[in-house]
C-alpha positions in Angstrom: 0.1 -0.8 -9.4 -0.3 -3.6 -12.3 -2.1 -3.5 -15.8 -5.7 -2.1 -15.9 -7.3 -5.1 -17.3 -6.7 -7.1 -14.5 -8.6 -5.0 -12.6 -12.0 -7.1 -11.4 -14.9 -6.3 -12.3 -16.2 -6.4 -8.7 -13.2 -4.1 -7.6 -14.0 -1.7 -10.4 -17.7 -1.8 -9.1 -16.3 -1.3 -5.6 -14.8 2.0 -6.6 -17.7 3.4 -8.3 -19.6 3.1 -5.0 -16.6 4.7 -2.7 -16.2 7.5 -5.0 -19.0 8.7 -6.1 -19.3 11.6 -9.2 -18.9 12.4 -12.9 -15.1 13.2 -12.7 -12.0 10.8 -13.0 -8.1 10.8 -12.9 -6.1 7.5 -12.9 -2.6 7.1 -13.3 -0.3 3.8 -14.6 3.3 4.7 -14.9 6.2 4.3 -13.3 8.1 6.3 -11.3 11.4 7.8 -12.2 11.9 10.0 -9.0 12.1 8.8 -5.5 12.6 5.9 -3.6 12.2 2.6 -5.7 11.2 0.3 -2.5 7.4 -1.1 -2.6 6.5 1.1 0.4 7.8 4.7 -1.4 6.4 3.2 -4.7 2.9 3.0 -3.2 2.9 6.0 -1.0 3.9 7.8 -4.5 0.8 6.0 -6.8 -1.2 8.9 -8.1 -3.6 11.0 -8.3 -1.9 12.7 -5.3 -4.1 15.2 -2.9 -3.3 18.4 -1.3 -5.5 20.8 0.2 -5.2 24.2 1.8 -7.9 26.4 3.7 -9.6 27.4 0.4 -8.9 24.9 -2.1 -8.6 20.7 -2.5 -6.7 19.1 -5.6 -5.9 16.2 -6.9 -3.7 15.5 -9.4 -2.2 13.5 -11.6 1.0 13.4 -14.1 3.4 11.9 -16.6 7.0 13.9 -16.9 9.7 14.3 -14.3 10.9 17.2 -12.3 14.6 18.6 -12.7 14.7 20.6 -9.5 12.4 18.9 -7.0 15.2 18.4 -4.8 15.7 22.3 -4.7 11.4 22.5 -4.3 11.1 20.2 -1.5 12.5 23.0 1.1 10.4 25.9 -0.3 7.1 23.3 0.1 7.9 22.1 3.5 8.3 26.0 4.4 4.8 26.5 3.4 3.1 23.2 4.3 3.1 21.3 7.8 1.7 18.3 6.2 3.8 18.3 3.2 6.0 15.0 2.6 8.0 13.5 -0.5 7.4 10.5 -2.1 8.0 11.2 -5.9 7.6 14.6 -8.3 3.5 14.0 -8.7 4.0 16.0 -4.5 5.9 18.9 -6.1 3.5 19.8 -8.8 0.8 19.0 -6.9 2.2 21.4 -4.0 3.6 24.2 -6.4 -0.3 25.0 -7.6 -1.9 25.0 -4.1 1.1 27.4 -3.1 0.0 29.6 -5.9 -3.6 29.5 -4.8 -2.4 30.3 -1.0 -1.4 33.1 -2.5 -4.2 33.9 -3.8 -3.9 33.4 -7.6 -6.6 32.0 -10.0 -6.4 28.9 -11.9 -4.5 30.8 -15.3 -2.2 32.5 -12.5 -1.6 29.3 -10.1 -0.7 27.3 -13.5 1.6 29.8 -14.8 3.4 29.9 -11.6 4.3 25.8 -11.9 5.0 26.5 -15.6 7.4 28.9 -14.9 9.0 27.5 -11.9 9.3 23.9 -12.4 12.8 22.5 -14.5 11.3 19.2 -16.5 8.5 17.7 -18.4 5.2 18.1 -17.2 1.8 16.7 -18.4 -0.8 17.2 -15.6 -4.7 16.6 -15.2 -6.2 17.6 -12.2 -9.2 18.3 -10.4 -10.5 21.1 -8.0 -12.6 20.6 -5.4 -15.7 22.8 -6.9 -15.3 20.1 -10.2 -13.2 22.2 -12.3 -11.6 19.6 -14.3 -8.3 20.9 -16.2 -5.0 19.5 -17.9 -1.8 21.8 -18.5 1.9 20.8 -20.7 5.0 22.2 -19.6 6.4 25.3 -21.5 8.4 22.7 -24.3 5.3 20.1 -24.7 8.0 17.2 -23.7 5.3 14.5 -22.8 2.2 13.8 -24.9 -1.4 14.7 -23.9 -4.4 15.0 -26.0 -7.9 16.0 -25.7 -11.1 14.2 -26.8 -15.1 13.5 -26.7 -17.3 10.4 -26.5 -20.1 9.9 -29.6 -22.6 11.7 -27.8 -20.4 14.9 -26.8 -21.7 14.1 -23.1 -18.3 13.1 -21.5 -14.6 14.6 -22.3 -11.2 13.3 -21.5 -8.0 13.8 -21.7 -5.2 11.0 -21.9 -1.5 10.8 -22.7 -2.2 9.0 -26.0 -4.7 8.7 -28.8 -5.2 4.9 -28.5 -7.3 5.4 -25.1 -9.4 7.5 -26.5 -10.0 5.2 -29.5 -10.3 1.8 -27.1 -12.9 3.5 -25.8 -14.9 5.6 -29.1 -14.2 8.7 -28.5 -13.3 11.1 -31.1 -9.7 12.9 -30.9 -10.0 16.7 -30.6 -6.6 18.2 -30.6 -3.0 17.7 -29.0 -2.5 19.9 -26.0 0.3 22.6 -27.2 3.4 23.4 -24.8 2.4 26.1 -22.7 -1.2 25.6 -22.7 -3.8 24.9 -20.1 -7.1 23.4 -21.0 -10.5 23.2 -19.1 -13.5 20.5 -19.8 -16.7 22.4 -19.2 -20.1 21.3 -20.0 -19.8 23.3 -23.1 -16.9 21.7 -24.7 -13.0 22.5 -23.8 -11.7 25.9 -23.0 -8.1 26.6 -24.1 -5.8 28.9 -22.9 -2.4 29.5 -24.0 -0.5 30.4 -20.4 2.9 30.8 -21.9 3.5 32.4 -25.4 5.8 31.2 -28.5 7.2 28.5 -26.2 9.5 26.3 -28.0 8.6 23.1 -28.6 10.7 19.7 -28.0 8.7 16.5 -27.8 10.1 13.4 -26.8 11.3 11.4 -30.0 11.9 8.8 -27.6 7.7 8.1 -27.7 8.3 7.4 -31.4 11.6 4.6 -31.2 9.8 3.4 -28.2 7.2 4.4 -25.2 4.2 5.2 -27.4 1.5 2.4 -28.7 2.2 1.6 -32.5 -1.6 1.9 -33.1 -1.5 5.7 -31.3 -1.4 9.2 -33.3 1.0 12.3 -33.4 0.6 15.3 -35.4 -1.5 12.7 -37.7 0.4 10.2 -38.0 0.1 6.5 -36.7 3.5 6.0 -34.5 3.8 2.2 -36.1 4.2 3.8 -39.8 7.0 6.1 -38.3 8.6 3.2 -37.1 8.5 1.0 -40.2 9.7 4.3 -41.8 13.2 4.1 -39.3 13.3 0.1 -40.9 13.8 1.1 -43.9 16.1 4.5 -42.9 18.9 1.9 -41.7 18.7 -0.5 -44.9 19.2 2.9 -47.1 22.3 3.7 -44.8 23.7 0.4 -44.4 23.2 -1.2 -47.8 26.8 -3.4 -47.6 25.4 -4.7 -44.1 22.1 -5.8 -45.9 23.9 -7.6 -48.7 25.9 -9.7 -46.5 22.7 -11.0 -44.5 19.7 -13.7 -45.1 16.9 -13.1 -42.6 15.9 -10.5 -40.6 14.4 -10.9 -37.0 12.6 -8.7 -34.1 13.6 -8.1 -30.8 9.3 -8.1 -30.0 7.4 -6.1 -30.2 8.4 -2.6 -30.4 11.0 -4.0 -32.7 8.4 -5.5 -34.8 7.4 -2.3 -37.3 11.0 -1.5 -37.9 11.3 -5.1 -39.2 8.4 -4.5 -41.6 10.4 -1.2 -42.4 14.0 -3.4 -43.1 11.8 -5.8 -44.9 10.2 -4.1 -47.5 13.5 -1.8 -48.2 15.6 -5.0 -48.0 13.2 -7.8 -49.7 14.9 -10.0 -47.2 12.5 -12.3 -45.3 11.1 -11.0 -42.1 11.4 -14.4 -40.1 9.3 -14.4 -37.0 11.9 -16.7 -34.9 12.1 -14.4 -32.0 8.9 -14.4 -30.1 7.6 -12.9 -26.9 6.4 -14.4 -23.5 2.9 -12.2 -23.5 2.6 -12.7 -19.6 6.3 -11.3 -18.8 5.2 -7.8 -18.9 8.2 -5.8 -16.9 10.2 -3.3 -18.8 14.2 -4.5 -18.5 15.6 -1.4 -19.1 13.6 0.1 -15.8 14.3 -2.9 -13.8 17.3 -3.5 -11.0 20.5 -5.3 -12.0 19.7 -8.6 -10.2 15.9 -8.8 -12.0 17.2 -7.7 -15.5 19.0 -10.7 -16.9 16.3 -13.5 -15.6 13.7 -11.3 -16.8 15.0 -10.7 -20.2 16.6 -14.4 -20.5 12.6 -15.6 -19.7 11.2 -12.7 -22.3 12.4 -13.8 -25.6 12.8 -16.8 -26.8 14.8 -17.6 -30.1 13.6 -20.3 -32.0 17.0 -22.0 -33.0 16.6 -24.2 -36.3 15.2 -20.7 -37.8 18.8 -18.9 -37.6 21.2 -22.0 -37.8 23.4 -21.3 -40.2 22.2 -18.0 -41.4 23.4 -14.3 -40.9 21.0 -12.0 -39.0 19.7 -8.9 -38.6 17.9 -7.5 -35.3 15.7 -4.9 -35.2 16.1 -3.4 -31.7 13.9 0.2 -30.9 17.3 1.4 -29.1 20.1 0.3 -27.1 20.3 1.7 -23.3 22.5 -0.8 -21.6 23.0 -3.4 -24.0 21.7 -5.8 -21.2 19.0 -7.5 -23.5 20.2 -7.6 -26.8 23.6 -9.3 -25.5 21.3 -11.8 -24.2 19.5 -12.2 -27.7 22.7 -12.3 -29.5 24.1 -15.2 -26.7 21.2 -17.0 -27.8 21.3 -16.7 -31.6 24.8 -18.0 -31.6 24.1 -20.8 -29.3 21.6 -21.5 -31.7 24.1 -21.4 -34.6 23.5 -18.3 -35.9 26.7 -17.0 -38.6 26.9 -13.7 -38.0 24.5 -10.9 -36.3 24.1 -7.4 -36.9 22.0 -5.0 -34.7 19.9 -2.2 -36.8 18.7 -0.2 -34.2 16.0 2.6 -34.3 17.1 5.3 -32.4 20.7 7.1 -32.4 23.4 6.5 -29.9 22.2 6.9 -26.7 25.3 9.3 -25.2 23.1 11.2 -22.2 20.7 10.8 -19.6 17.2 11.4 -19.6 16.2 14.5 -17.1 12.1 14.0 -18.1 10.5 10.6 -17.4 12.3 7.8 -18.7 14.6 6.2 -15.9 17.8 5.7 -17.8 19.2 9.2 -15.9 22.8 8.5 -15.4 25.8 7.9 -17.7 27.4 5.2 -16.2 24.0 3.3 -17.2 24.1 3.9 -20.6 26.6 1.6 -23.2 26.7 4.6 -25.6 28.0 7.4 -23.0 31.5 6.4 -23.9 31.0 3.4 -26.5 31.4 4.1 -30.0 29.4 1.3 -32.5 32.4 -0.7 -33.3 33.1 -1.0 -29.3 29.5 -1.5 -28.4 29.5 -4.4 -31.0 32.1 -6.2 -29.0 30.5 -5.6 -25.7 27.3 -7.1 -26.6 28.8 -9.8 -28.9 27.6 -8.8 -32.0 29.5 -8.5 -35.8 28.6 -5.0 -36.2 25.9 -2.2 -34.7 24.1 0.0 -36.8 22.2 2.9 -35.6 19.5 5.0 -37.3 21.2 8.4 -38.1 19.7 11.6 -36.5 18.8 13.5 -39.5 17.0 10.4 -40.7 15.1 9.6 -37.5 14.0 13.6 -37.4 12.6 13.6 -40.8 10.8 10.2 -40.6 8.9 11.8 -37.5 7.4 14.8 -39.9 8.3 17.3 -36.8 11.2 19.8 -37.3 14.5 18.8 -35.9 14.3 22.2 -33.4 10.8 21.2 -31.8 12.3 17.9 -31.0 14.0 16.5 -27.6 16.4 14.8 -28.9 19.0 15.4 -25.7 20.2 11.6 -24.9 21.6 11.5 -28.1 22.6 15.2 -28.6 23.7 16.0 -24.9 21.8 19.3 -26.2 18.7 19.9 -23.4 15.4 21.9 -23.7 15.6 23.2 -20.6 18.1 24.9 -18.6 19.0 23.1 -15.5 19.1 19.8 -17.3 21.9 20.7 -19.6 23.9 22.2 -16.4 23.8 19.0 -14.5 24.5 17.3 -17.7 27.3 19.2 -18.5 29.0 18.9 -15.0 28.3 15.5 -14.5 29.4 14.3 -18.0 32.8 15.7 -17.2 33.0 14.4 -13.4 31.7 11.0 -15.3 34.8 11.2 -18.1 37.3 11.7 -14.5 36.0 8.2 -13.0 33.7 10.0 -10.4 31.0 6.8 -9.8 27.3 7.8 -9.9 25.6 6.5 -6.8 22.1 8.0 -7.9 20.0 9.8 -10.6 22.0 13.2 -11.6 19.0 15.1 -10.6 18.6 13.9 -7.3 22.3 13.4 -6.3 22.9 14.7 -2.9 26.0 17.4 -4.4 23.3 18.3 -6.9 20.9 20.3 -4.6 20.8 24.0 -4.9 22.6 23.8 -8.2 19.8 25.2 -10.1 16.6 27.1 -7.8 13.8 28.1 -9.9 11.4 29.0 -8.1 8.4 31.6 -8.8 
């Protein structure tokens, strides 16, 4: 439930000895489905088991499911035991209904691929040691494939840097659509679904993804210095008027290298981060956000007295954090402040693993720039534009998910609920919960195989 290095080494020694073998799964993020209480939370920490007469699994994933709500029924019909604490159950539950049914691996696989709404990046084991990992049909969450020195061990993990921490040697990205099997022999691909279209999350490049980690060959931190210097090429008049440039740390840090060396103004390092206030404010509740951000970042003033600023923000979801920075630049006698951020207007929810899944959240749903530069307090708000954001990637435009600032969804039942709620949103309707687990929202879109 915390950060992996602060795992003991007696605890990790502990676990060796309870669970004995040559196979592991482990699992670190957040949940975006579900009850957010402590209890759900921990009843929901993965790798989650399931078993039937003939078969054991346990699994483990990063993505989010569209129609669980619509799943849950059809898995309680065919399990006495079955009970829901987050989306990991689902997936879990739709591949041992498959086997019940008697279908292989390949056929048990294709069945969640097909019948699952969402993003999906599993790894799992069976109980005879089979050790596998599968992507959803549109590759929406990454997951690669590697192997240590000695080609003795394999693994698979959502990003390259793991594999690097710990000297193994990157194979290949899993492709949407594909299932893959570690065997003593090496890794055994199959491609379940064919011609799928692909539509990764640009979202990992603005913001979730490790600047030191890898995608389609290229280090995520160069992509972002790359979006840096996309917004000084689009905002030249903004740059002119300014005399320092500053971070909101630290996934605003290589976008400030970027603004930097387009700009030549000086990258001053007068924001700086508390390293041991580690909670993401955008995922946090109302009442923890502000104390949370307000103890984050702290500004050092004498730097921006008197001077005109620039931020280098990865996005803006609610606002909530850079209004804070801005507060504290003027207190500190900053002139004026501009806000160069990363990623486009964010004008949708997310339906596939990042919890910002309602509009009424989101600053940019029915804020244009100029408005969301009075909101948070700032002289003007520049965003990086799409086109510019897509090409700095190196991936084409179509094999991008690039919905929350489109309101144009990979996958079907997403951009249904979207569409429907968007308007009810536009009308004053108040959103009590995530769109895809809204109470009104059940039934709205079965897909079940």
């Amino acid at each position: 439930m915390d950060l992996v290095p602060k795992i003991k080494t007696e605890a990790i020694n502990e676990w060796f000895e309870r669970l004995p073998g040559s196979i592991g799964i482990g699992n670190v993020r957040y949940t975006t489905s579900g009850k957010c209480d402590a209890s759900s939370i921990i009843q929901g920490t993965q790798p989650v088991m399931g078993a039937t007469d003939k078969i054991k699994l346990a699994l483990s994933f990063n993505g989010n499911i569209v129609n669980a709500q619509d799943l849950i029924e059809e898995m309680r019909n065919n399990f006495d035991d079955f009970t829901y604490n987050c989306d990991s159950n689902i997936v879990c539950h739709k591949m041992l209904l498959g086997f019940k049914q008697g279908k292989d691996l390949i056929n048990a696989v294709r069945g969640v691929m097909e019948g699952l709404d969402g993003a999906f990046s599993v790894i799992g084991i069976l109980e005879d040691g089979t050790f596998f990992a599968f992507k959803d049909i549109h590759g929406i969450k990454p997951l690669c494939a590697g192997h240590s020195p000695d080609h003795q061990t394999l693994a698979f993990s959502s990003e390259t840097v793991s594999l690097d921490m710990n000297s193994f040697e990157r194979d290949f990205e899993l492709q949407p659509g594909e299932l893959v099997i570690a065997t003593k022999e090496g890794f055994i691909r199959q491609q379940i679904i064919e011609k799928p279209r692909q539509a990764f999350c640009a979202f990992e490049y603005a913001y979730f993804a490790r600047p030191d980690s890898r995608f389609n060959g290229k280090y995520v931190y160069e992509i972002r210095e790359a979006f840096g210097r996309n917004i000084v090429y689009e905002n030249p008049d903004i740059v002119k008027e300014c005399d320092i440039i500053i971070s909101v740390p630290e996934t605003g840090d290589d976008p400030a290298m970027g603004v930097h060396e387009a700009s030549g103004l000086r990258w001053e390092r007068a924001s700086r981060r508390h390293r041991y206030v580690t909670e993401r404010a955008f995922i946090l509740l109302n009442n923890e956000r502000f104390s949370t951000i307000d103890k984050k970042i702290n500004i050092l003033g004498p730097k921006v007295a008197g001077k005109s600023v620039i931020i280098c923000e990865d996005s803006i979801v609610r606002g909530d954090t850079t209004k804070i920075i801005i507060d504290k630049l003027r207190k500190s006698g900053a002139k004026k402040v501009f806000v160069f951020s990363t990623f486009p207007r964010i004008i949708g929810p997310c339906f596939y693993g990042i919890d910002m899944s309602t509009y009424g959240q989101l600053i940019g749903s029915r804020n244009g720039p100029e408005e969301i530069a009075k909101i948070i307090g700032a002289d003007g708000v520049c965003y990086q534009s799409i086109d510019k954001l897509v090409e700095a990637t190196g991936q084409p435009c179509n094999q991008l998910c690039i919905a929350c600032v489109t309101g144009k969804y990979p996958t079907p039942l997403a951009q249904k609920l979207a569409d429907v709620m968007k308007q009810k949103f536009l009308e004053g309707y108040e959103e009590k919960s995530r769109i895809y687990e809204a109470e009104e929202n059940k039934g709205s879109g079965k897909k079940t195989n």
